[in-house]
C-alpha positions in Angstrom: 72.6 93.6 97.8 70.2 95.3 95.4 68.5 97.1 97.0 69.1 98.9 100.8 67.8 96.7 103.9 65.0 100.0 105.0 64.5 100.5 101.3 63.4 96.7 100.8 61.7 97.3 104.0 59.8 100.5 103.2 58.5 98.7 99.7 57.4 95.3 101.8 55.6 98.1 104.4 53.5 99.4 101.3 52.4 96.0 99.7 51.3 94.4 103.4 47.9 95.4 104.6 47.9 96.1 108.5 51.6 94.9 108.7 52.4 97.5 111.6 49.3 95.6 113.1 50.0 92.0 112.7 53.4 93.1 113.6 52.5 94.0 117.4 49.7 91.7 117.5 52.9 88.9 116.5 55.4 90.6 119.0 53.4 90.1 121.8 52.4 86.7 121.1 56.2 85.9 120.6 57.8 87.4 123.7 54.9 85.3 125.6 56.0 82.1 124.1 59.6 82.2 123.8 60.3 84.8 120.7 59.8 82.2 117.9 56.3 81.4 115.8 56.4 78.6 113.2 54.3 78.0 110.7 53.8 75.2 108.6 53.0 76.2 104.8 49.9 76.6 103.6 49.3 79.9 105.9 48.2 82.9 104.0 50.0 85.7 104.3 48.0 89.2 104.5 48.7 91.7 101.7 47.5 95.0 100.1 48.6 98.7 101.6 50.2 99.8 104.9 51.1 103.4 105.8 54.5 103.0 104.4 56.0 103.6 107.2 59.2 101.2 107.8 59.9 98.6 110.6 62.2 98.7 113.1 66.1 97.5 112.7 65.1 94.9 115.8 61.5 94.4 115.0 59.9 91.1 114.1 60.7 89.2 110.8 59.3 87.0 108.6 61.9 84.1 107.3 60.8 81.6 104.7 62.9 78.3 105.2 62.9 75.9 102.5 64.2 72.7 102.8 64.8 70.3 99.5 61.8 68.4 100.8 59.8 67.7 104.2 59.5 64.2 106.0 63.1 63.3 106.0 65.0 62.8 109.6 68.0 64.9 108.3 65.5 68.2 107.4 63.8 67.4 110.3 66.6 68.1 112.1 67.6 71.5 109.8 64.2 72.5 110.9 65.1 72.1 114.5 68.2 74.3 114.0 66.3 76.9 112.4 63.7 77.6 114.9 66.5 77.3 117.7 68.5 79.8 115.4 64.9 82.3 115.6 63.8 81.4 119.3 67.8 83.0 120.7 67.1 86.2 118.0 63.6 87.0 119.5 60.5 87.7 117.6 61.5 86.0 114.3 58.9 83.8 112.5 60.0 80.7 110.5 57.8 79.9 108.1 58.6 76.1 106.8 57.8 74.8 104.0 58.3 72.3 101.4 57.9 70.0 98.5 57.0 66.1 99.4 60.1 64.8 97.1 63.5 66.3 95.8 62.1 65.1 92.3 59.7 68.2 92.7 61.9 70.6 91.2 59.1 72.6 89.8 57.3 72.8 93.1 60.6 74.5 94.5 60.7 77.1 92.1 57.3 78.2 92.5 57.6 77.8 96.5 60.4 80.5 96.3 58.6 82.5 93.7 55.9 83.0 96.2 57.8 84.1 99.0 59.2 86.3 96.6 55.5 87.6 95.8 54.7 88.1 99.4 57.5 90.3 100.2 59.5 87.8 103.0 62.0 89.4 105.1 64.7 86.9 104.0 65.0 83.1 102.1 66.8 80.1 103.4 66.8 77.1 101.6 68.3 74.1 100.1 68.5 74.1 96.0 66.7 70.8 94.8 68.1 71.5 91.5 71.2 73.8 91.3 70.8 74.7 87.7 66.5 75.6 87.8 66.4 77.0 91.3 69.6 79.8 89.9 67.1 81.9 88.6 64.8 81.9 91.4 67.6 83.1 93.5 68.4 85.6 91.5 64.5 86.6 91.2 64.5 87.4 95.1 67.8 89.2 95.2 66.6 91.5 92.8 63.4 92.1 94.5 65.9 92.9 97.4 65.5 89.7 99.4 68.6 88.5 101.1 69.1 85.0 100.3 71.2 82.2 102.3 71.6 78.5 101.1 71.9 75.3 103.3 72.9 72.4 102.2 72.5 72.6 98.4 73.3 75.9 96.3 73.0 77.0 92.6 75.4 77.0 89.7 76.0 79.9 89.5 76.3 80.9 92.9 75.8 84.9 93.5 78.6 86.0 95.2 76.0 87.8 97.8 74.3 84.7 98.5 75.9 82.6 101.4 76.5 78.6 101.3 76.4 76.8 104.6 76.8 73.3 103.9 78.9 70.0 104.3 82.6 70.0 102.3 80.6 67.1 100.3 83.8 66.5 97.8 86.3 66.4 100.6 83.8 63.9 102.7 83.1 61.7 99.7 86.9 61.6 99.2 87.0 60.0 102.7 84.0 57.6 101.9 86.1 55.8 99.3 88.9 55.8 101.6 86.9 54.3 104.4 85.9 51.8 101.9 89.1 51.0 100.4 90.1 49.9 104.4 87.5 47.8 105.6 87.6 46.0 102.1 91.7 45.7 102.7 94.0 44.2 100.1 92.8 42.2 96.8 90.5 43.3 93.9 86.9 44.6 95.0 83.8 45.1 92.8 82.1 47.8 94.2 78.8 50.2 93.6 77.7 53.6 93.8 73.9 54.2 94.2 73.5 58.4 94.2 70.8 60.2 94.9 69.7 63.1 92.9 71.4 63.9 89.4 71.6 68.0 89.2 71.3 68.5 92.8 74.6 70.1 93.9 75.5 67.6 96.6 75.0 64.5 94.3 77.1 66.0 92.0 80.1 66.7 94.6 79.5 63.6 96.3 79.8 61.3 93.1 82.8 63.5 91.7 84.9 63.2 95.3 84.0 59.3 95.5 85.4 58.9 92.0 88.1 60.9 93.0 88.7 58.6 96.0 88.5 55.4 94.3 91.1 56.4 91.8 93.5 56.4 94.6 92.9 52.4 95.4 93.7 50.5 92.2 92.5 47.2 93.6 88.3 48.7 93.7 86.9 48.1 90.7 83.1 50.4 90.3 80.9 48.1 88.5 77.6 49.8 89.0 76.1 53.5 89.6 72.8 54.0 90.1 70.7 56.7 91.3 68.0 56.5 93.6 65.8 59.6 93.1 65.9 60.0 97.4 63.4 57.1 97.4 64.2 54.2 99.9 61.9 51.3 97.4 64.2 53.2 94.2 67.5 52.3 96.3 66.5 49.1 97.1 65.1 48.1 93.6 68.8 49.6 91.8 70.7 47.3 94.2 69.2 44.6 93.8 69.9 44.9 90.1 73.5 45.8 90.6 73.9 42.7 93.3 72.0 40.3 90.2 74.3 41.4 87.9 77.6 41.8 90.2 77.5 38.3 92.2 80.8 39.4 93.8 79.9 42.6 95.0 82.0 43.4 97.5 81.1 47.0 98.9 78.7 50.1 98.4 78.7 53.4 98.8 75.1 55.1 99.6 75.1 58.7 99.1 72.3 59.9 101.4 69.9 58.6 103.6 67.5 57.2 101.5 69.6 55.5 99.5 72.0 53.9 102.4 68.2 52.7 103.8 67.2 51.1 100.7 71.0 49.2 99.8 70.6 48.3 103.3 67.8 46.7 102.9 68.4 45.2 99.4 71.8 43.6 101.1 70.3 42.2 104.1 67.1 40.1 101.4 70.4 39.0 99.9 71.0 37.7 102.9 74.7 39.4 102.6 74.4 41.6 105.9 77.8 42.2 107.2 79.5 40.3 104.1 79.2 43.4 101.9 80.4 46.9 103.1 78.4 49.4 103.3 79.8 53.2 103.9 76.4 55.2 104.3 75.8 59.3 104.1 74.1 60.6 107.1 72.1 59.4 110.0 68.6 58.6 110.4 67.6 56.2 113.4 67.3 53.1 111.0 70.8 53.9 109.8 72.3 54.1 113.5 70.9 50.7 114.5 72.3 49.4 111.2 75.7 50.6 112.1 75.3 49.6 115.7 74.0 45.4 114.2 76.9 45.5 111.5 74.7 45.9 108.5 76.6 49.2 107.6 80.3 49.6 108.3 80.3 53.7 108.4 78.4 56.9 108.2 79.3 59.9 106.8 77.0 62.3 109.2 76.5 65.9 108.7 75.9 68.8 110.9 72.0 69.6 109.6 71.3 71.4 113.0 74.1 73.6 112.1 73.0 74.1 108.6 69.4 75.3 109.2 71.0 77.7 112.8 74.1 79.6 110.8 71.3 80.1 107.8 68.8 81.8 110.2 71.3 83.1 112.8 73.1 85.0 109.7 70.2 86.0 108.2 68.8 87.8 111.0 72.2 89.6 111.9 72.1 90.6 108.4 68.9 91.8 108.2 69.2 93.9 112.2 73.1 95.0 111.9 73.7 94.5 108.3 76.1 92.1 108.7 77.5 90.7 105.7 76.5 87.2 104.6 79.7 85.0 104.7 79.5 80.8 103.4 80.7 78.2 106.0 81.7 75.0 106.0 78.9 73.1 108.6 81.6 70.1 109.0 81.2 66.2 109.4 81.8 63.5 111.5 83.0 59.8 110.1 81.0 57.2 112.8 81.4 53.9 113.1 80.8 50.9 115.9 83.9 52.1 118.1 82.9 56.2 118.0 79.3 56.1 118.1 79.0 56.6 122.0 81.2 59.4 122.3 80.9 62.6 123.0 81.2 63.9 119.3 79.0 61.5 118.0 76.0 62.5 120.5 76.4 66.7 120.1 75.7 65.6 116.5 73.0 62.8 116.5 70.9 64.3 119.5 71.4 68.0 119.1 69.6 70.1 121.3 69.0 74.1 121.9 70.0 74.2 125.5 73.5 72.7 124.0 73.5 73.0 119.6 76.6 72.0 118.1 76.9 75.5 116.2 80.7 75.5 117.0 
């Protein structure tokens, strides 16, 4: 890092006005009410001069967690990890807080530059935009901010800055193959509809489908679309691509909003269960349309996991100096036969008592 964890420490102390007293006043709150305090953004931080003195190695922290944007089931459930992740450290605050849309690129940036400003103890987030958010990273790390991705990183990644996402090439491989099965023998027309050009994870997920497909001669891509993570922008793009493609065969729906939206464009086609769908992670809506037919697979990450390793880490980091090491958060493939078992339940109900952190 740039800077020494007490030196950053020391120089947040001397720009936070009655730190050492909103400190205790927050310790004893937290130990009555189970060690974690989230806030929602839009809570003003104090700041001005303390006595310089630095806090302790175990004291309370401040993490800002940013997700690529609120409302969604899957950060809802990244949020859940993180405050389970802060509630087993003790006396950790999450502060969450995010843009309305992954379109908001701009909104990201100045998020982070803010928590930046007010001297957080440490950043998670997810990069909207892996190109734009770089040099926000780059702007905490030199302030002497540890910084841990989920999800989503930048390009380029600092080697001192963690990744704890899905293998999203390696899954998207699988996709095509999943595809490529149910569909069986005979030439297929099928679609793409993306998400987000730029973010990270669209990019990886579109270049390991493509990769996939090339393996199956007889699947033919005759339309790629993005949907800007907007369930009406998914449904509008497939309905296009199933005007112009009449024999549409399958479709490949790189996140949530965009599996909801083909979904939905499919079934006022009335093509439900006639045209595959293979679907990226797993919202309630896109269970039951696994469990009725409408969708033939899901490609379901570990978000739970995501938003726990980026706090857990960060906290050990910041009290034992722990390095910051990436991981790989994993996936499970679901489908009508698997989605009762054991796996598929640690993954779609998660829970603190039990998280599926392994």
């Amino acid at each position: 890092m740039a800077h020494s964890t007490a030196g950053r420490r020391r120089l947040g102390a001397r720009t936070r006005s009655g730190s050492l007293l909103a400190a205790a006043v927050a310790a004893a709150l937290l130990s009555a009410c189970g060690g974690v305090e989230v806030r929602d953004g839009g809570d003003d931080a104090s700041d001005g001069e303390g006595d310089g003195s630095a806090e302790s190695a175990s004291g309370p922290l401040e993490l800002a967690v940013v997700p690529k944007a609120v409302g969604h089931e899957f950060w809802n459930t990244v949020r859940a990890g993180a405050e389970c992740a802060a509630e087993q450290a003790g006396d950790v605050t999450v502060e969450w807080d995010g843009v309305t849309a992954e379109t908001d690129v701009e909104g990201q940036v100045n998020l982070i530059q803010n928590f930046v400003t007010r001297q957080v103890d440490g950043i998670v987030y997810a990069a909207t935009d892996s190109a734009a958010l770089a040099p926000a990273t780059d702007q905490a790390v030199g302030a002497g901010i540890p910084v841990a991705m989920i999800d989503s990183g930048t390009d380029p990644q600092p080697d001192d800055v963690p990744l704890y996402a899905t293998d999203n090439h390696a899954a998207a491989v699988e996709a095509a193959n999943l595809l490529a099965g149910e569909l069986g023998e005979g030439e297929h027309d099928v679609a793409l509809i993306e998400f987000q050009p730029g973010s990270q994870t669209n990019s990886e997920r579109v270049e390991g489908f493509s990769e996939g497909l090339a393996r199956h001669d007889n699947l033919n891509l005759v339309g790629q679309q993005p949907s800007h993570s907007d369930v009406n922008e998914a449904r509008r793009v497939t309905e296009d691509i199933l005007t112009a493609n009449p024999d549409l065969a399958g479709i490949f729906a790189a996140n949530e909003p965009s599996v909801l939206g083909a979904a939905q464009a499919v079934e006022a086609a009335g093509r439900s269960g006639e045209i595959v769908i293979i679907g990226w992670d797993a919202a309630p809506d896109e269970i039951a349309g696994l469990r009725d037919g409408q969708i033939s697979a899901l490609v379901v990450q570990n978000p739970f996991r995501m938003g726990y390793l980026g706090v857990e880490n960060m906290v050990a980091h910041l009290r034992d100096g722990t390095p910051l090491t990436s991981a790989d958060t994993g996936v499970t493939f679901l489908t009508r036969e698997n989605i009762d078992s054991d796996e598929a339940r640690a993954v779609l109900e998660p829970s603190c008592d039990n998280p599926p952190v392994e």
